[in-house]
N, CA, C and O atoms as a GROMACS GRO file, in nm:
protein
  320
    1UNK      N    1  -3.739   0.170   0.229
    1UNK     CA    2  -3.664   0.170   0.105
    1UNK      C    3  -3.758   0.189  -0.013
    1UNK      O    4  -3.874   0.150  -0.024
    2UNK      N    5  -3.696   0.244  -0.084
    2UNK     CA    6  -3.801   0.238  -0.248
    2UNK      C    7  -3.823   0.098  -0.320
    2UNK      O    8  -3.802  -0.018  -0.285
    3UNK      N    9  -3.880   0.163  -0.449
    3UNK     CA   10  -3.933   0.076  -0.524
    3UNK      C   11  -3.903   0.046  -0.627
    3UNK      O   12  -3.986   0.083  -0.710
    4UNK      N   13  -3.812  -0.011  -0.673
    4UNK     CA   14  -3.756   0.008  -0.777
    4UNK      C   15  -3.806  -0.068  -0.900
    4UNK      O   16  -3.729  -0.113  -0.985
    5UNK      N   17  -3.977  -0.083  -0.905
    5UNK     CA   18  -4.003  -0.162  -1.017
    5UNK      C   19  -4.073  -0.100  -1.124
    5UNK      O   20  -4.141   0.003  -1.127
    6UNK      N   21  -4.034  -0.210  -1.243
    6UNK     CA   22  -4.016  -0.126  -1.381
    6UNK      C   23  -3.863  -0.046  -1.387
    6UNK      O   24  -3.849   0.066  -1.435
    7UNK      N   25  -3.774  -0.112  -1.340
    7UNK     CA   26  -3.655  -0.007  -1.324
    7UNK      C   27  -3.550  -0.124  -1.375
    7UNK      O   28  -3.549  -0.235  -1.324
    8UNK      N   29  -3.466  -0.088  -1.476
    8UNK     CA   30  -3.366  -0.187  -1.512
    8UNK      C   31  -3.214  -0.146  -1.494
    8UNK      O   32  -3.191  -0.032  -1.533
    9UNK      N   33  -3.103  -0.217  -1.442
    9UNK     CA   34  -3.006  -0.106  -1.408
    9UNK      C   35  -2.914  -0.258  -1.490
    9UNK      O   36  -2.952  -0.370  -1.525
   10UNK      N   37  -2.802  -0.198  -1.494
   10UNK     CA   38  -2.663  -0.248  -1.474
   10UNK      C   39  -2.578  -0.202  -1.431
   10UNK      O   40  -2.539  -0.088  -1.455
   11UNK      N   41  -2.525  -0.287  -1.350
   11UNK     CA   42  -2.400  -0.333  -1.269
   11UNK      C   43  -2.247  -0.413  -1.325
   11UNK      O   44  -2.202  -0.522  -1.359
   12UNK      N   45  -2.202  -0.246  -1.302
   12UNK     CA   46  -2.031  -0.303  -1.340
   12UNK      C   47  -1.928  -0.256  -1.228
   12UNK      O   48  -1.944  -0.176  -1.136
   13UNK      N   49  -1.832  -0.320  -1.260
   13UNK     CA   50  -1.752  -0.282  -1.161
   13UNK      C   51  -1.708  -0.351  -1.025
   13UNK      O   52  -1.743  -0.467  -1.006
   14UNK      N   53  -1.622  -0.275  -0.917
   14UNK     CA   54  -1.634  -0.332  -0.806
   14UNK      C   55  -1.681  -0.240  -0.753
   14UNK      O   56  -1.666  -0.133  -0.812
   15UNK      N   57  -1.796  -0.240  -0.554
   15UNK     CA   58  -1.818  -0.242  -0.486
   15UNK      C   59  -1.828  -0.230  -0.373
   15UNK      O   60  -1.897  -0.309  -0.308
   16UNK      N   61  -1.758  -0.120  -0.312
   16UNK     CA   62  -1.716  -0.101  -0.148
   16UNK      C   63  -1.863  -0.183  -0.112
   16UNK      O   64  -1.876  -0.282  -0.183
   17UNK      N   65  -1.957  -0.164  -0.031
   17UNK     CA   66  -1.997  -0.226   0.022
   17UNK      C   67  -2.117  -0.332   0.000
   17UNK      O   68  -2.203  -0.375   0.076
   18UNK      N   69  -2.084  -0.358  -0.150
   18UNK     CA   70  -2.134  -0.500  -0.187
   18UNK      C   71  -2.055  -0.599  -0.276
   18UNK      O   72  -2.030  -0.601  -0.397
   19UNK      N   73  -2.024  -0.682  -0.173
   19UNK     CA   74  -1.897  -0.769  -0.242
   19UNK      C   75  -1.973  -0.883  -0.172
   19UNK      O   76  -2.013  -0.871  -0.057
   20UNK      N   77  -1.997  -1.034  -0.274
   20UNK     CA   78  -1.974  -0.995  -0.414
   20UNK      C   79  -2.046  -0.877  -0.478
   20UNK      O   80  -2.102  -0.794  -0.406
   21UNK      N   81  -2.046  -0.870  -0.568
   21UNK     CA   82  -2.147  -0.770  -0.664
   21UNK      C   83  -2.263  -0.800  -0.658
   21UNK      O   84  -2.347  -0.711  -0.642
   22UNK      N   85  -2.306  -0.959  -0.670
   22UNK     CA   86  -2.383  -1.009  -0.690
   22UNK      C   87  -2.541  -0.997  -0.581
   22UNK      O   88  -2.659  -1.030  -0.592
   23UNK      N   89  -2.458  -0.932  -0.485
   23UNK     CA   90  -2.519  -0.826  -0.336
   23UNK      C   91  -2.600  -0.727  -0.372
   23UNK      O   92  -2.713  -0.708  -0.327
   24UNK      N   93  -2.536  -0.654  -0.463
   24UNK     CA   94  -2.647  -0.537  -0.545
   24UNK      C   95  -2.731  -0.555  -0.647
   24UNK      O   96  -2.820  -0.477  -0.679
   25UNK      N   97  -2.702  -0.667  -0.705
   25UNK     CA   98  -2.806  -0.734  -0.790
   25UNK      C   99  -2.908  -0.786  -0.754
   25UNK      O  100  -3.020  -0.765  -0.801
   26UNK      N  101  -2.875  -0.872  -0.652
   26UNK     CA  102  -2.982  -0.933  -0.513
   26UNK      C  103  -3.097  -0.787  -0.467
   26UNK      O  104  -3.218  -0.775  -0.487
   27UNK      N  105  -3.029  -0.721  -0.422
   27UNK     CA  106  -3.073  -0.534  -0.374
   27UNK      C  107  -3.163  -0.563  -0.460
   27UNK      O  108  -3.264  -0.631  -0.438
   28UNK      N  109  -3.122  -0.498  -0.592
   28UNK     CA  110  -3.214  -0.446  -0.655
   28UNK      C  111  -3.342  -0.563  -0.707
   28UNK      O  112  -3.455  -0.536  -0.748
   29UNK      N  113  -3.294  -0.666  -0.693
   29UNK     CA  114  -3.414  -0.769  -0.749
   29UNK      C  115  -3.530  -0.769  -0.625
   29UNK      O  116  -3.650  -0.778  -0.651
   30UNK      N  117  -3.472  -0.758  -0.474
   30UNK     CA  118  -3.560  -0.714  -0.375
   30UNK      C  119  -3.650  -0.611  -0.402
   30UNK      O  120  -3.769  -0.602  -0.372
   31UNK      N  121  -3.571  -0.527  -0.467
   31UNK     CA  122  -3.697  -0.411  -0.454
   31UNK      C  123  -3.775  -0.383  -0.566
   31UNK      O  124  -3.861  -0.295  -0.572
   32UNK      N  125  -3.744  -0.458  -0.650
   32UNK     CA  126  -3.872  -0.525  -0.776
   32UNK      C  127  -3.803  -0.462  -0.887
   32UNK      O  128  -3.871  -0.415  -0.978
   33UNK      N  129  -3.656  -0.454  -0.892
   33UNK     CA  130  -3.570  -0.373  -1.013
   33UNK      C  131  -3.524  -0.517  -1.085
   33UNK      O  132  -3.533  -0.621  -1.020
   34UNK      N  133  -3.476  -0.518  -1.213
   34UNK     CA  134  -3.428  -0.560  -1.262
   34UNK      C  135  -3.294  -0.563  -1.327
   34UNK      O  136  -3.275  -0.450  -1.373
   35UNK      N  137  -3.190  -0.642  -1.353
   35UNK     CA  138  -3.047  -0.592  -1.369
   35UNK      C  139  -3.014  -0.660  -1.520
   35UNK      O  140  -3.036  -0.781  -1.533
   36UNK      N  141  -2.974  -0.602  -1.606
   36UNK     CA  142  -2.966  -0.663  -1.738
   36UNK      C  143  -2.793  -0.660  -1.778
   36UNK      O  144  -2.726  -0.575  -1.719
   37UNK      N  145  -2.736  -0.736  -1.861
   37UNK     CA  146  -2.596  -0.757  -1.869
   37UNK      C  147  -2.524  -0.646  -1.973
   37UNK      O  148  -2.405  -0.619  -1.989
   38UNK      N  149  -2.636  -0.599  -2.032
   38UNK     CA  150  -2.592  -0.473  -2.114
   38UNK      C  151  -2.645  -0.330  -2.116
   38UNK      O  152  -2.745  -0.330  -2.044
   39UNK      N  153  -2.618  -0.186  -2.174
   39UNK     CA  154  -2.683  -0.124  -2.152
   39UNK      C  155  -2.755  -0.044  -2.258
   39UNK      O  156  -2.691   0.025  -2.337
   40UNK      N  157  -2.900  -0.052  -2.260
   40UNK     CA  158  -2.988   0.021  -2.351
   40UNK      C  159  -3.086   0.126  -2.374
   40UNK      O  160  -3.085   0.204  -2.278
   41UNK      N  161  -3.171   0.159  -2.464
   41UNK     CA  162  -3.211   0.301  -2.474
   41UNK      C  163  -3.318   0.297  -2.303
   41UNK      O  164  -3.351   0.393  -2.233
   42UNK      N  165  -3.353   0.129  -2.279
   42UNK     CA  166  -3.442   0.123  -2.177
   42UNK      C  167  -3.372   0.116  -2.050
   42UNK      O  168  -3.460   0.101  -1.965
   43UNK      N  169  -3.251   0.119  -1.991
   43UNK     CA  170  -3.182   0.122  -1.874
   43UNK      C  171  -3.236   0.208  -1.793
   43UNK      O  172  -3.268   0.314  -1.846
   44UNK      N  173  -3.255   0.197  -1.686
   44UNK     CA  174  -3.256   0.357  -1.613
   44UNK      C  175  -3.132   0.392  -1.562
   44UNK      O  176  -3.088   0.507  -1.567
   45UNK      N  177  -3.075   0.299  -1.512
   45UNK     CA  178  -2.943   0.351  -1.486
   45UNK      C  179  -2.852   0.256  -1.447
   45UNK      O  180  -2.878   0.153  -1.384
   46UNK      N  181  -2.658   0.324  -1.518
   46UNK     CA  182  -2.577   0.224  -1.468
   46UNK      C  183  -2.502   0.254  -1.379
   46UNK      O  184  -2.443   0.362  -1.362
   47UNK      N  185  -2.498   0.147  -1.309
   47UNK     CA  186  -2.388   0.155  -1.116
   47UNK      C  187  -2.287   0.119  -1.188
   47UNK      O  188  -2.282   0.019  -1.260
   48UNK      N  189  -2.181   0.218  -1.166
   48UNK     CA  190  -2.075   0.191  -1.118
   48UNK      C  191  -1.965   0.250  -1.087
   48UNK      O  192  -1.931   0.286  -1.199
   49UNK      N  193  -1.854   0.299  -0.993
   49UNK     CA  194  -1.786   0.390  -0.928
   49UNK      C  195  -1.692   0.403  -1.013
   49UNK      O  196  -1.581   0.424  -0.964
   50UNK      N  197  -1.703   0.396  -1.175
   50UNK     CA  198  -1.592   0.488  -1.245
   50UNK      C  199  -1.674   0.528  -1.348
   50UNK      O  200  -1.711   0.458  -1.442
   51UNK      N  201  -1.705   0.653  -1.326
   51UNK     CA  202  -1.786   0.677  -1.456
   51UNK      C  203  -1.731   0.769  -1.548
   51UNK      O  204  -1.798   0.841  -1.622
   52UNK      N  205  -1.614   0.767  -1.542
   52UNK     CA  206  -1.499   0.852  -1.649
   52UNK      C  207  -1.410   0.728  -1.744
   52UNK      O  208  -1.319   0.733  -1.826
   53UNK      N  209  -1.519   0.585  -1.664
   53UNK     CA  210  -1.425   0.516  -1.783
   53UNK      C  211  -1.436   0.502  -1.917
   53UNK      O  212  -1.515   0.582  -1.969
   54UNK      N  213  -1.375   0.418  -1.998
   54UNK     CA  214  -1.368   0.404  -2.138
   54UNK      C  215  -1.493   0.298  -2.216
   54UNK      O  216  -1.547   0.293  -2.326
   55UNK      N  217  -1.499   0.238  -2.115
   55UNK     CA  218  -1.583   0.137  -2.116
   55UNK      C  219  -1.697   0.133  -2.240
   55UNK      O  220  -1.743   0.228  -2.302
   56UNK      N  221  -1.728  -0.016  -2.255
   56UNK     CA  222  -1.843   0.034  -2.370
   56UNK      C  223  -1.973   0.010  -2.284
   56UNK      O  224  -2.089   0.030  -2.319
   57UNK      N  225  -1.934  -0.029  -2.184
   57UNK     CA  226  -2.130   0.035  -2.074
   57UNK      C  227  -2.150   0.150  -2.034
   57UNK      O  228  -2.257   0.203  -2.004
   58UNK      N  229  -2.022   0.200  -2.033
   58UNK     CA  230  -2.023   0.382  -1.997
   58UNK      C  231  -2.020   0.475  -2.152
   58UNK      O  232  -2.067   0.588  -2.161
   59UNK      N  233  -1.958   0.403  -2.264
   59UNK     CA  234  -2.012   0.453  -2.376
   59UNK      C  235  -2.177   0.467  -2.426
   59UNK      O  236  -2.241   0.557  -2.481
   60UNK      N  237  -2.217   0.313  -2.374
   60UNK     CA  238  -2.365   0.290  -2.420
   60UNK      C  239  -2.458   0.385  -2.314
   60UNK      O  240  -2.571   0.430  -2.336
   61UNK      N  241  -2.376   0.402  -2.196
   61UNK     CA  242  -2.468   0.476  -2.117
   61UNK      C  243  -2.521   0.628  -2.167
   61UNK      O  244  -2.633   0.679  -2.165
   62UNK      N  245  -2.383   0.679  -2.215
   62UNK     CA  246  -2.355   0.816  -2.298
   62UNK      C  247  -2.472   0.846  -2.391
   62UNK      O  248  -2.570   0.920  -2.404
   63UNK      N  249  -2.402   0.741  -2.450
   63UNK     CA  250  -2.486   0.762  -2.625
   63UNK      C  251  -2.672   0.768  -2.605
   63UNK      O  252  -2.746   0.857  -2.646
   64UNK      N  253  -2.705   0.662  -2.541
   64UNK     CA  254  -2.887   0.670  -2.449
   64UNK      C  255  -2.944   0.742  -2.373
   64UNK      O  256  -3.066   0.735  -2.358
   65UNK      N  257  -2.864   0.834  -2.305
   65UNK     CA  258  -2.881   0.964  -2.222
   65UNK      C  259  -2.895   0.854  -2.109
   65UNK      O  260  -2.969   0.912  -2.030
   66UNK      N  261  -2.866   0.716  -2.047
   66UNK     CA  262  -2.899   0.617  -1.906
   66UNK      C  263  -2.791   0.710  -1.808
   66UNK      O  264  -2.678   0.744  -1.844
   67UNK      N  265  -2.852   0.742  -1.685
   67UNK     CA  266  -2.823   0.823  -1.538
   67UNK      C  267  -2.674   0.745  -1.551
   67UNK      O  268  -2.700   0.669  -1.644
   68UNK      N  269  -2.612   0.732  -1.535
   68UNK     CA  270  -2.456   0.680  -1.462
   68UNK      C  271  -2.422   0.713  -1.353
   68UNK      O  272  -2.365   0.821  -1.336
   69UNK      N  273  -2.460   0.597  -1.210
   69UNK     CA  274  -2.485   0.621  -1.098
   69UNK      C  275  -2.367   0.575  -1.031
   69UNK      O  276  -2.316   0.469  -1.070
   70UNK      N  277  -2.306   0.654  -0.916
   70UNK     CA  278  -2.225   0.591  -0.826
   70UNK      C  279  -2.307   0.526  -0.722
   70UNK      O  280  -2.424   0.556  -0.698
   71UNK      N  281  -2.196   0.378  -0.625
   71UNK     CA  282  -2.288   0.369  -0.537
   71UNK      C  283  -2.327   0.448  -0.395
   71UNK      O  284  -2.422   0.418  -0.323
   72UNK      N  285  -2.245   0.540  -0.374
   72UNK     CA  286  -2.296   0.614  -0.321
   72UNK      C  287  -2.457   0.701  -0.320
   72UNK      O  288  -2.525   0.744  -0.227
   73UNK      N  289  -2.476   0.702  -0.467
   73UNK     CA  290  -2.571   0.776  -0.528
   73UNK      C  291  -2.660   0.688  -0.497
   73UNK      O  292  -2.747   0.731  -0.421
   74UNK      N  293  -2.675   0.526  -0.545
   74UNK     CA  294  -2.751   0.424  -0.513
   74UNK      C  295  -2.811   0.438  -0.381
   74UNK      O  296  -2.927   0.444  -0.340
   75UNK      N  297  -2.667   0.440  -0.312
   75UNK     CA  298  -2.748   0.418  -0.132
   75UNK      C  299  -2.851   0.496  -0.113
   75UNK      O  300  -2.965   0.463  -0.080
   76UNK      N  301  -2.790   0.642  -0.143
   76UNK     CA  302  -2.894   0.731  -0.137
   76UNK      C  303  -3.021   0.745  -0.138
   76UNK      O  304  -3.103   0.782  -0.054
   77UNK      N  305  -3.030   0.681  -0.329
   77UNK     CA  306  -3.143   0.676  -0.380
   77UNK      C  307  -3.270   0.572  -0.319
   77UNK      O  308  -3.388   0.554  -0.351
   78UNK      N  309  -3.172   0.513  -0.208
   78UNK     CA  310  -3.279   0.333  -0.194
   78UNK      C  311  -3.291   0.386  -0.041
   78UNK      O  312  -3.360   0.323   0.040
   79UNK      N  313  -3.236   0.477  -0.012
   79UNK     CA  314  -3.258   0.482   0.155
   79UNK      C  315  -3.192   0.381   0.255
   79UNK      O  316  -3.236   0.317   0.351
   80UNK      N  317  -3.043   0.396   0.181
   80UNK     CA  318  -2.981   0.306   0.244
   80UNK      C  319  -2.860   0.365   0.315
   80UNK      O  320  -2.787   0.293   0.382
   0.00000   0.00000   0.00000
């Protein structure tokens, strides 16, 4: 699996296969990432499987140019 440190993400949403959520937060703190409750110019990227929403984490993601990742994309990315 990668490395995800120096890497700050947030997590919204629900989860096919991490329920609680709190599963992918765990993930990413394993692999030396960090998960913050909002999203900023420093995010690398936000999880979560609606990224056509209205949301103001998918606004803030917009406005910062932050990746807006499905978890599919995640698995991917972690070699999972």
């Amino acid at each position: 699996m990668i490395n995800l440190e120096n890497k700050t993400f947030v997590v919204t949403g629900e989860f096919i296969g991490y329920k609680p959520r709190a599963k992918l937060e765990e993930l990413i703190s394993s692999l030396g990432g960090k998960c913050a409750k909002s999203v900023s110019k420093s995010t690398f990227a936000l999880l979560t499987n609606d990224s056509t929403s209205g949301t103001k984490k998918n606004q803030d993601a917009i406005k910062h140019g932050v990746q807006i990742m499905s978890e599919d994309e995640f698995n991917e990315m972690v070699g999972k």
